[in-house]
Structure formats: C-alpha cells, structure tokens
C-alpha positions in Angstrom: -70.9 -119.6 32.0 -67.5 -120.8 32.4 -67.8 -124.1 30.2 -68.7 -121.3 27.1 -65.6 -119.5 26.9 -63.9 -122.6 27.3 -65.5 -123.7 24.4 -65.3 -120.3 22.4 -61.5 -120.1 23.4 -60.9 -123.3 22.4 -62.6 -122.9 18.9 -60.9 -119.8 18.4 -57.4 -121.8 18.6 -59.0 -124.7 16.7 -59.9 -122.1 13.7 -56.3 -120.4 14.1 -54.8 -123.7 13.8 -56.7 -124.4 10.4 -56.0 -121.6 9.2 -52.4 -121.5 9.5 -53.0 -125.2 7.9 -54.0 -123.8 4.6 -51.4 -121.2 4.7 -48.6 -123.8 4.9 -50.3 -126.4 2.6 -50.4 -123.5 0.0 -47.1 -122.2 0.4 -46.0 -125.6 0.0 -47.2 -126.6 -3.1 -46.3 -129.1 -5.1 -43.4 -127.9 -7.6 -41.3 -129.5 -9.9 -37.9 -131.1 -9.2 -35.0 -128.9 -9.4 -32.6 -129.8 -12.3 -31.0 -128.2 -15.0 -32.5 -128.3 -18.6 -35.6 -125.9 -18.4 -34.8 -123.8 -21.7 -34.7 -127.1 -23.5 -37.7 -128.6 -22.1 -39.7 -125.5 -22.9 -39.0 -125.4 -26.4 -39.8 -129.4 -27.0 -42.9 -128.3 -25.1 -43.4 -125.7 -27.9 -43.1 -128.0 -30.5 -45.1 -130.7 -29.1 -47.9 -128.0 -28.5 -47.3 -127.3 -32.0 -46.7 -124.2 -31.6 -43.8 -122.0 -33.5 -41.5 -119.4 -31.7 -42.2 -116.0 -33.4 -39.9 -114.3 -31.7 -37.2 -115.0 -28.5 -35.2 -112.8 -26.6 -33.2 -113.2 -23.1 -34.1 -111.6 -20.4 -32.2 -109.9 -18.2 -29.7 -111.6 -15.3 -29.3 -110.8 -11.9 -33.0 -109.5 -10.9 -34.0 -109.6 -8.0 -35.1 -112.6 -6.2 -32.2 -114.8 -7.6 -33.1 -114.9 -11.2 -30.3 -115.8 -13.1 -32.2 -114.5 -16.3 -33.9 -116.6 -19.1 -35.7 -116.6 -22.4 -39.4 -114.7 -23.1 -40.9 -116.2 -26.1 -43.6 -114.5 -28.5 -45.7 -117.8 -29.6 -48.4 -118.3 -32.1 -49.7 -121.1 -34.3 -48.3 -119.5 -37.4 -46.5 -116.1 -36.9 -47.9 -113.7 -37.0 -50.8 -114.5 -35.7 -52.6 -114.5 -32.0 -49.8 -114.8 -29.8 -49.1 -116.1 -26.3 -46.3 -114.9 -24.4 -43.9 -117.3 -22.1 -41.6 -115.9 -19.7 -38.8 -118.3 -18.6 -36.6 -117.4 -15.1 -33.7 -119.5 -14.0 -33.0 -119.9 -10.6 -29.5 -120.7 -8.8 -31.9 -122.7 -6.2 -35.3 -124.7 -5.6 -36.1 -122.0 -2.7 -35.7 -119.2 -4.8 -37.2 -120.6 -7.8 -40.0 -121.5 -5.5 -40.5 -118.1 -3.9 -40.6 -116.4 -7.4 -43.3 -119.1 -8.5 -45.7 -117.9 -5.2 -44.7 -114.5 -5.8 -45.5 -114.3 -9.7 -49.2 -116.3 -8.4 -49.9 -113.2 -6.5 -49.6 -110.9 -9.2 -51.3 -112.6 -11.5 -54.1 -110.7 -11.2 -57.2 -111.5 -12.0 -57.2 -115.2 -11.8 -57.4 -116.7 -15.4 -54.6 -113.8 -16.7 -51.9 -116.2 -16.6 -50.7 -119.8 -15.5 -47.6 -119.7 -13.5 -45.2 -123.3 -13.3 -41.9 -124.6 -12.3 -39.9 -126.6 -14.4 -36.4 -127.7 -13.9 -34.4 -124.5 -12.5 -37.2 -122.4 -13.4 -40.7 -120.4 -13.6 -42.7 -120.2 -16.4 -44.9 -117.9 -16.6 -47.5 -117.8 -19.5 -48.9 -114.3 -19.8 -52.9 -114.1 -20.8 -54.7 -112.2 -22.5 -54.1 -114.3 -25.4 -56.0 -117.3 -28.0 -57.0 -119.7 -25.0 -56.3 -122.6 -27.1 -52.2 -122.7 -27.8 -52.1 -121.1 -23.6 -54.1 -124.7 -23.3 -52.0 -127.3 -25.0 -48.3 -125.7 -24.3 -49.5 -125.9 -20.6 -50.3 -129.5 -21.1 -47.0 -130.4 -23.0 -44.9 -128.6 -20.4 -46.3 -130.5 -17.4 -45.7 -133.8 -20.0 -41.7 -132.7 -19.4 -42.2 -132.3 -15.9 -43.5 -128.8 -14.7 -45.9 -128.4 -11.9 
C-alpha cells in the first residue's frame, strides 16, 4: 500500500513540474529583438505586402502598460476596399513590450481574430475580421523585417 502513494505522490509532482514547464516555455516565447525602427519597418512591410495605407493615425501615449503610443493603420489592397486594421505600440523596454504582446494574445479572443507580433520596440497587432489574404502576406513581410 505504501509503494502506491509513493508512486501517486510522486506523479503528482512529476505532472506539476510539466505543467509549470509549459507555462514558462509559453511565457517565454520567442520575440523579436528590441531596437528602435518598428514604425519604419511596418510600413516597408506594407509596401512589400503590397498593400496601401488608407488611412493612419497615432495613437495615444502613456497607456498603461508602458506604451509609449504608436500608429493604427486602416489597410486595403486599393482604398477603399476590404480593410485590415494594424495597431502599432512602442515600448520604452523589451519586458514591457513583451508583457503587452502575451497580454494582447489573451484577448484575442477567439483564436483566428487576430495575429499579435513584436517587432523592434513594439507590438503589432493585426485586428481580424478582415479579407484573409492581405492579414496573410503583411504577416509574412513583417516577420521578413524581423517580427516574431
């Protein structure tokens, strides 16, 4: 009898331990390096996506979190047309940058209603619903400057 709780108990801590595994591993996600230049590197991404700026406008500065403010963008093919949204954050740090990135995942709610990466000093958040296609190829041409 003894031998089995022994066993159960020690389960129990191996499953604990594995758990709190994943939890770190996800947390600790592979992100972009933190540099100055994200503004610019979006908007070659938009341009190598092919994709025109309808319509920019900053966003506001010292939000919670650490965001320094940024730039949301109304995208499209041709404008008008079906747009995508992008929502640029600067950050003063990687950790804050970083936290915002896990913090915008959570919300982005339900799965497939947005892509959230970091690029240089900041999130990018691409906001769904929206024509699949443009989301597709500005996602690709911003990890081709760097985001993760």
């Amino acid at each position: 009898m003894r031998r089995t709780g022994t066993v159960l108990g020690t389960g129990v801590v191996l499953a604990a331990l594995l758990a709190a595994l994943a939890v770190a591993q996800w947390a600790g996600r592979d992100r972009a390096t933190f540099g100055p230049g994200s503004l610019e590197a979006v908007e070659r991404a938009v341009a190598a996506a092919g994709l025109r700026t309808c319509d920019a406008a900053d966003v506001a500065r010292d939000l919670p979190g650490g965001s320094l403010g940024g730039r949301a963008y109304t995208l499209a093919a041709s404008c008008p047309g079906d747009a995508v949204t992008v929502v640029v954050d600067r950050f003063a740090s990687a950790g804050d940058r970083d936290a915002a990135a896990r913090r915008f995942e959570s919300l982005s709610r339900p799965r497939g209603s947005g892509w959230v990466l970091t690029l240089a000093d900041a999130t990018v958040l691409l906001r769904g619903p929206g024509d699949e296609e443009p989301r597709r190829r500005l996602r690709v041409a911003l990890i081709g400057e760097g985001a993760r």
